[in-house]
C-alpha positions in Angstrom: -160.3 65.1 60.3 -161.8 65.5 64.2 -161.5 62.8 66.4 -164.2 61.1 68.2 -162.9 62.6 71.8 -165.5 60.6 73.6 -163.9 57.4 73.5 -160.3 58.6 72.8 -157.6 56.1 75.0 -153.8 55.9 74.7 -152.7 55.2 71.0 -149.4 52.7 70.3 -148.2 52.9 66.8 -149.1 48.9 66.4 -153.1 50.2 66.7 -152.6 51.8 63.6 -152.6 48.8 61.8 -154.1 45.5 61.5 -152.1 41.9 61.7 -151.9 41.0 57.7 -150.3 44.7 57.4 -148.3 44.5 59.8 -146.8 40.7 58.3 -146.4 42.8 55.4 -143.8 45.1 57.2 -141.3 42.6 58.4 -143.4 42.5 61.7 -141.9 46.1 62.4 -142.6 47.7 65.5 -141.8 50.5 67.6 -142.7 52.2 71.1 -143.4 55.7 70.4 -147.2 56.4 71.4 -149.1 59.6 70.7 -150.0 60.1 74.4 -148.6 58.5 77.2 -151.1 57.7 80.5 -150.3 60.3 82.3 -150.8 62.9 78.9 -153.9 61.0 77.8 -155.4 61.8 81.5 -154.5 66.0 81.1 -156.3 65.2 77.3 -158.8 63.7 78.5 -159.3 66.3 81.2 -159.0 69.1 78.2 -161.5 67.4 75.9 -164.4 67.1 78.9 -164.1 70.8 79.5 -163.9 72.0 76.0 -166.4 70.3 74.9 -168.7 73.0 77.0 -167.0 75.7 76.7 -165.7 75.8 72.9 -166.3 72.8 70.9 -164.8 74.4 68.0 -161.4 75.0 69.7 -161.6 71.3 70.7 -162.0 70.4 66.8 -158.9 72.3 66.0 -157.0 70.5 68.7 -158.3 67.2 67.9 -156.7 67.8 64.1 -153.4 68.5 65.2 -153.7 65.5 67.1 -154.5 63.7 64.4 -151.5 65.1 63.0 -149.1 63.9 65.5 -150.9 60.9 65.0 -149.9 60.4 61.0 -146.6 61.7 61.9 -146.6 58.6 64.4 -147.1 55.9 61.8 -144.8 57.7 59.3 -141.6 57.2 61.7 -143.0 53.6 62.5 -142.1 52.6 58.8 -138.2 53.1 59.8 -136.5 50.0 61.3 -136.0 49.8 65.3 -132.4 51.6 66.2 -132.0 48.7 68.7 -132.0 45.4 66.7 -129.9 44.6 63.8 -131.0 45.5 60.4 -130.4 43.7 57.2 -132.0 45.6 54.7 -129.3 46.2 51.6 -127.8 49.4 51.8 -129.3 50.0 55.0 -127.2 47.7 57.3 -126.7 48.7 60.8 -126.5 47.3 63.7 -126.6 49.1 67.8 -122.9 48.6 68.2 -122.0 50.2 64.7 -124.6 53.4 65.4 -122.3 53.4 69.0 -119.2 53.1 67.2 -120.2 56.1 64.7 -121.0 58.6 67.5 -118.5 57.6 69.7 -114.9 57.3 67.5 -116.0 58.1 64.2 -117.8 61.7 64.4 -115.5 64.0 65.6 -115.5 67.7 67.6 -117.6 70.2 65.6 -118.7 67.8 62.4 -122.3 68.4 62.0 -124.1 64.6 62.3 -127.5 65.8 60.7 -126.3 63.7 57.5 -124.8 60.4 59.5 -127.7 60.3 61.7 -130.6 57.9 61.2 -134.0 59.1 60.1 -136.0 57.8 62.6 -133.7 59.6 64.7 -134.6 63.4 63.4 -137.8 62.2 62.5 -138.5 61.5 66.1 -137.1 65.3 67.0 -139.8 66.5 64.8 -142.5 64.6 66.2 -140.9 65.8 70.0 -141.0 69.7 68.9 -144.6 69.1 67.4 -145.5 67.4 70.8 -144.3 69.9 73.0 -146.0 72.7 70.8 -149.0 71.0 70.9 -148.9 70.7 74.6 -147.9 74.5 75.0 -151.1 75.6 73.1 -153.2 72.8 75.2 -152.0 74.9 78.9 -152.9 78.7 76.9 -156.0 77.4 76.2 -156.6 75.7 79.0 -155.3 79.4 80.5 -157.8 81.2 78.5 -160.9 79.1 79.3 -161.3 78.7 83.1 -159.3 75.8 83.8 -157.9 75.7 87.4 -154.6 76.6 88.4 -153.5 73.1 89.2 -154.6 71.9 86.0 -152.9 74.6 83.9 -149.8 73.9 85.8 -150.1 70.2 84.5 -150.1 71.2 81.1 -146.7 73.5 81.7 -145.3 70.8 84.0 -145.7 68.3 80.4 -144.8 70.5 78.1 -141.9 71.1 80.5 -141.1 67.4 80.9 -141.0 67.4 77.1 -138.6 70.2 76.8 -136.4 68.9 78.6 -136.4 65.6 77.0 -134.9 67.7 73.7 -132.4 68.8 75.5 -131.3 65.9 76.5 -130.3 64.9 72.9 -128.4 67.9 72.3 -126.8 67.5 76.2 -125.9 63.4 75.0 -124.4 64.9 71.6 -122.2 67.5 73.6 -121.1 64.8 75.8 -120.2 62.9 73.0 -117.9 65.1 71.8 -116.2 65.9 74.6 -112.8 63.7 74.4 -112.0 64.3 77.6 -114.8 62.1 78.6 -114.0 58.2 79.2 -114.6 56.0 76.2 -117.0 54.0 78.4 -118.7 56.9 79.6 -119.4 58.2 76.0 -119.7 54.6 74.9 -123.0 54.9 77.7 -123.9 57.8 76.5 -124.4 57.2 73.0 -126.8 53.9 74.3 -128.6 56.1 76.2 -129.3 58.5 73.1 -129.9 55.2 70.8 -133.0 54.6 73.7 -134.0 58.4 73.3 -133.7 58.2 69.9 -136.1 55.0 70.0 -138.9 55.8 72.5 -138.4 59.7 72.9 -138.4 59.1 76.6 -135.7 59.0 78.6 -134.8 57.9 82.2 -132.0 60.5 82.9 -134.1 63.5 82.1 -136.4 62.2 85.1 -133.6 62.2 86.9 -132.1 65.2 85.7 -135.1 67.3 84.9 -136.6 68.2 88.3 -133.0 69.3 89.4 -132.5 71.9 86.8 -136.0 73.4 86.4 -136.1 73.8 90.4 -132.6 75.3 90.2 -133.9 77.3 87.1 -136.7 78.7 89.2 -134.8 79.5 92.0 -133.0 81.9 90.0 -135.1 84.7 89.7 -135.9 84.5 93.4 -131.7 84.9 93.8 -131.5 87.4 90.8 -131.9 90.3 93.0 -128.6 90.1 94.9 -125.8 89.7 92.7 -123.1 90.0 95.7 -120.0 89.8 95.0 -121.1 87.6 91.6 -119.2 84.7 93.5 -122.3 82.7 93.9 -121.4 81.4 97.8 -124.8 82.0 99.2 -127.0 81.7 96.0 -125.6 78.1 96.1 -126.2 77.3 99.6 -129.9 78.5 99.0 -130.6 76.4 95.3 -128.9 73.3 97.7 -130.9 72.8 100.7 -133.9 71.5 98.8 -132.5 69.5 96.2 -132.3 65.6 95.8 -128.9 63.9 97.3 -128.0 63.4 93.3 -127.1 67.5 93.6 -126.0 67.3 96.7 -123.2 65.0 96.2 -123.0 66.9 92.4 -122.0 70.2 94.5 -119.9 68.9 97.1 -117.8 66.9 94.5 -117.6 68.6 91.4 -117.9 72.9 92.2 -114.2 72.3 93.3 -113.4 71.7 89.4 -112.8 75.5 87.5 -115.2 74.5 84.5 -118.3 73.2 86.7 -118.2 76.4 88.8 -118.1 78.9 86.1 -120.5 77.0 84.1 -122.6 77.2 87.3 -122.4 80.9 87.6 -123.0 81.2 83.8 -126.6 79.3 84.8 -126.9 80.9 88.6 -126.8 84.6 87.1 -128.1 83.8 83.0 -124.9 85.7 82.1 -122.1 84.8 79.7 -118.7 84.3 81.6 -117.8 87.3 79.7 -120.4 90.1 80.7 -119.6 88.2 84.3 -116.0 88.9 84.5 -117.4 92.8 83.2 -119.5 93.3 86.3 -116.8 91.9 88.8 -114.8 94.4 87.4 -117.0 96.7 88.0 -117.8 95.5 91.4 -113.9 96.0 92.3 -113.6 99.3 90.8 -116.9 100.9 92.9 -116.0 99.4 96.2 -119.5 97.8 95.5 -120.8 95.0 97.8 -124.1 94.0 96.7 -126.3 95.5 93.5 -130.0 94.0 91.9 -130.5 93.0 88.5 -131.5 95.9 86.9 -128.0 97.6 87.8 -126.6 94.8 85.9 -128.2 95.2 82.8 -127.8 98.9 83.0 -123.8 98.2 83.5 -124.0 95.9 80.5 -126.4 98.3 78.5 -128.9 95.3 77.8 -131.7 95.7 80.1 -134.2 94.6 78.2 -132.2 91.4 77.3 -131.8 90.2 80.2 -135.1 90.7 81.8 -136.3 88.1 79.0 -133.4 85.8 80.3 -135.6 85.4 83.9 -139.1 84.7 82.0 -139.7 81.4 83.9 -143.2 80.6 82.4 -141.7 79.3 78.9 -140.1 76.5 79.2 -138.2 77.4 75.7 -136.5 80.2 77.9 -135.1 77.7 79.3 -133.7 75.5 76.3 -132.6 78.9 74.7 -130.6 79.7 77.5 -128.8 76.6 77.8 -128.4 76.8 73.9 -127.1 80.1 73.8 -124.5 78.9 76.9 -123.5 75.6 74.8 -122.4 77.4 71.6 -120.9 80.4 73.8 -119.2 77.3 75.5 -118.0 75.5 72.4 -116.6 78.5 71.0 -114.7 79.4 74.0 -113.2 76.0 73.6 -112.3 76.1 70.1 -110.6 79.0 70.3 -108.8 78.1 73.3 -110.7 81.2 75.5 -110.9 81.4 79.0 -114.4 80.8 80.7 -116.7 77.4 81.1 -116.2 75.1 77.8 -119.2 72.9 78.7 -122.4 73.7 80.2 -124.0 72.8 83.8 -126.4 70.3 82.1 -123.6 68.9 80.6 -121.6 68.8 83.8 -124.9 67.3 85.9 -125.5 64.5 82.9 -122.3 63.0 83.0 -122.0 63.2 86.9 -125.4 61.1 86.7 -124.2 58.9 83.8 -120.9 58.1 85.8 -123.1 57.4 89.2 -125.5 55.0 87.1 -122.0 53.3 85.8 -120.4 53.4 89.4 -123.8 51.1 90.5 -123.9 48.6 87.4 -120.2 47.9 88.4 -121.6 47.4 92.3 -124.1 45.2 91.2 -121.6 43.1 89.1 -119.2 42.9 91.7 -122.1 41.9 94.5 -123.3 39.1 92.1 
């Protein structure tokens, strides 16, 4: 199937069908889209110039458009998470889904079979998104596009990455016991919303944050120090938002944010960071660049790969490997960070967004 690019405009999953079908559905709806406004601009941008330069590249990425498109409708057949459901053996309502994640799915049980289907049918249709938005900046790359333009394309698939993580991030903070019950209890809402539109207002507040901090990092890589992370910190600080700001200057002083910090500051494990410390102590050594880390560690090549900024799934792969490092540690009641930063920065911004609803209340 090719699409007719020409007159292509933002698609809702309601334009896939007409009014008598949609009766037929128990007036269903949902408020995933294909392409938001600001993607169906960048598509729109892609389609004009590929439709000089390679018209057959442009049919192949009009298919798996298409695709995303079917994909769409498929998950628009499963009932909203956020109204009540009466459908047999199906019934649910928002505050039982809350309920589930928040009391009745403990530490370390694996959800995939208590979750909804819309709700890991959505993460597929997310992954397929962001793939087809990675292959949209190559080409774009590989056919002349301008620099600012191919940085658009990153910047969404970016946006998009992050917006995965955020479900994993909401499931870790769901877990954690240590949490508030109405902080989880806010948490699991805000993953119900994820869940429903695959957009999500913390990662815009949370995204920009991270990936500036992320990209900081191999600017700071060279000097290691003393692996303390004083300076590194002061430098990743003076341009951030006041969110961070009042993130470092409150919560660093707490054992777990600060090591998870260094985990992300350095893209080592705790572990191979307490190594080179003890190196550092042993030498009399003040200062040393990366490459002298990985050659203390023997893994040179591993962790150059950990500093490749232009993949966004760098990114979500580091942060996976330093959740499960993390959960292990805390299972096995092991020294070193048993949550990650994101982790750390999502409930500090959860707790804030809590702290102003109660304001608000009060004020009324």
């Amino acid at each position: 199937m090719c699409l007719d690019t020409s007159s292509f405009e933002t698609v809702d999953i309601e334009d896939f069908y007409d009014p008598d079908e949609l009766s037929k559905q128990n007036d269903f709806s949902t408020d995933l889209v294909v392409l938001t406004e600001r993607e169906q601009i960048l598509y729109n941008l892609f389609v004009d110039r590929m439709t000089e330069v390679s018209p057959e590249t442009l049919t192949v990425v009009s298919d798996r458009l298409a695709d995303l498109e079917r994909l769409t409708r498929n998950i628009a057949h499963f009932p909203s998470l956020l109204k009540a459901n009466s459908n047999g053996a199906f019934d649910h309502s928002t505050e039982e889904l809350v309920d589930n994640l928040v009391k009745r799915l403990s530490e370390g049980t694996d959800r995939s079979l208590y979750l909804p289907a819309k709700a890991t049918l959505g993460k597929g249709f997310l992954v397929a998104k962001f793939q087809f938005f990675m292959s949209l900046a190559k080409i774009a790359a590989e056919s002349g596009f301008s620099k600012s333009q191919i940085h658009e394309f990153q910047l969404t698939s970016t946006k998009l990455m992050f917006t995965l993580m955020a479900e994993d991030v909401y499931m870790s903070l769901l877990d954690n016991v240590t949490i508030p019950l109405e902080i989880r209890q806010e948490t699991a809402n805000a993953l119900i919303i994820l869940w429903e539109h695959r957009s999500d207002q913390n990662v815009a507040d949370m995204a920009p944050v991270l990936e500036a901090v992320w990209n900081a990092r191999s600017r700071l890589a060279p000097a290691f120090g003393t692996m303390v992370g004083t300076s590194e910190l002061l430098l990743l600080s003076i341009e951030m938002d006041d969110t961070w700001r009042r993130f470092i200057a409150t919560q660093t002083g707490d054992r777990d944010v600060s090591m998870a910090l260094e985990e992300f500051l350095f893209g080592l494990s705790y572990e191979d960071i307490q190594r080179v410390k003890a190196v550092l102590r042993d030498r009399g050594i003040s200062a040393i660049g990366r490459h002298e880390v990985a050659a203390f560690l023997d893994r040179e090549d591993e962790l150059e790969t950990t500093f490749d900024d232009a993949d966004p799934r760098s990114f979500y792969l580091g942060y996976s490997v330093r959740r499960d490092n993390a959960k292990a540690r805390l299972r096995m009641n092991q020294p070193g960070p048993h949550h990650t930063l994101e982790d750390h920065y999502m409930k500090f911004i959860l707790e804030e967004n809590k702290e102003k609803q109660q304001t608000d209340v009060d004020t009324e």
